[in-house]
N, C-alpha and C positions, 0 to 999 in steps of 0.2 A: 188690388195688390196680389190678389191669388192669381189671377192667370197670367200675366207676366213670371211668376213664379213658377208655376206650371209649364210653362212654354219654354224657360230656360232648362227647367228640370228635363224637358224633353227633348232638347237640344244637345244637350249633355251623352242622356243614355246613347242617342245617335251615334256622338262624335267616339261613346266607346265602344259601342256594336263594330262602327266601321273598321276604327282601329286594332279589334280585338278578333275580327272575323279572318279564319283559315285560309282562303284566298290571299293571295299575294300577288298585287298590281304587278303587272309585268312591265317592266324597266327596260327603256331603249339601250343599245348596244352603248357604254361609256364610249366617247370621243377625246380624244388627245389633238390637238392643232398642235402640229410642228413647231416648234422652239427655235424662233428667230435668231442669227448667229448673232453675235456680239463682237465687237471690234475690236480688234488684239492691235499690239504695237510692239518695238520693241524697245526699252526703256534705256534713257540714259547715261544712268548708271552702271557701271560697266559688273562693277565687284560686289559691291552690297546695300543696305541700306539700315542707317541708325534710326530706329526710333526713338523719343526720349517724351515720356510722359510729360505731358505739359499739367497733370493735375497733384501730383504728388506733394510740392511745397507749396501752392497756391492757397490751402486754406492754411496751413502752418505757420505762413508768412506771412500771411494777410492779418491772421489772428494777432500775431504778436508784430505786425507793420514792422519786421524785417525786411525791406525791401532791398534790393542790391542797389541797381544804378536808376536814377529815375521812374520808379514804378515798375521795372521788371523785376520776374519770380527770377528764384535760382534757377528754375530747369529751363527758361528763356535766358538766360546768360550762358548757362551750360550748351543751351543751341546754339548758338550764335558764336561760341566759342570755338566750339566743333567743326565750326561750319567755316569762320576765320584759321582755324589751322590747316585744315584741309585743302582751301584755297593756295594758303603760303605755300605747303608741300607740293603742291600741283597734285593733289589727289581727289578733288573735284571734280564731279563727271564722273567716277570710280565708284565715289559714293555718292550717297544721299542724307542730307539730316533733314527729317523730319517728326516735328511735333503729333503727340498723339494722345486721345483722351487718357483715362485714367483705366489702368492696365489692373488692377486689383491685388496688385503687393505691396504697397506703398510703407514704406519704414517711417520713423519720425526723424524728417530735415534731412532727407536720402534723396536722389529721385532712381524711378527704374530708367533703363537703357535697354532696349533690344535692337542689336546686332543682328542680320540676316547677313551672311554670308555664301556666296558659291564653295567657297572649300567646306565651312565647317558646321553650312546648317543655320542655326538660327539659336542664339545665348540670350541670356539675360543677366544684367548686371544691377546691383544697385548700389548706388555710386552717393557717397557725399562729391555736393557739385562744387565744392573751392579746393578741397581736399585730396581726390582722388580722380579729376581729369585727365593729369597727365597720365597716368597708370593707363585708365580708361583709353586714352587718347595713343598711346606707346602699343599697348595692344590691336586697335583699327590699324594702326601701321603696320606692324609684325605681319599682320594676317596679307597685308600686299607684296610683299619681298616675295 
């Protein structure tokens, strides 16, 4: 048992002689490899695009099994809504709705909205989704005129 003991023990001093010694291993020149480009497009949405938290009523809803239509959350109605108005107006293609995880503002039975826009940037709303649509919905307009 002793010189397994001993032999670790002297393995040990090694590893901190080596690491401890004034000497410094000299280091080949760092290398960078060129950064492969990545493929750009140009998207077809013309104006902007809505994001709409798909996680903000989901556990709210699910808890107390408020479900809207068939098993969808509010903020999957509110998409889908958005997304049927849009069409009607013929502003489809302008914009984009699209669902996105959970953005970390979440109100109780609100969801957020982020608006990207060319004129005004990029907002954030957080919208009751039966209650404040149209509002929400009258303002994506406005911002087209």
């Amino acid at each position: 048992m002793k010189k397994p003991f001993k032999r670790l023990l002297a393995l040990i001093r090694q590893i901190f002689r080596f690491f401890s010694s004034t000497e410094k291993p000299s280091t080949p020149p760092s290398y960078h490899p060129p950064v492969p480009p990545i493929p750009t497009f140009v998207p077809q949405w013309e104006n902007g695009l809505v994001l709409v938290c798909s996680q903000c009523t989901v556990e709210e809803f699910s808890l107390r099994s408020h479900r809207i239509n068939r098993g969808t959350t509010a903020s999957e109605e509110l998409q889908n809504w958005l997304k049927s108005r849009l069409k009607f107006d013929g502003l489809w293609g302008k914009y984009r709705v699209v669902s996105t995880s959970c953005l970390g503002v979440c109100q109780s039975e609100r969801v957020v909205v982020v608006l990207h826009h060319d004129a005004v940037g990029q907002q954030c709303f957080i919208v009751s989704p039966q209650g404040e649509r149209e509002i929400l919905y009258s303002y994506i307009k406005q911002l087209n005129q």
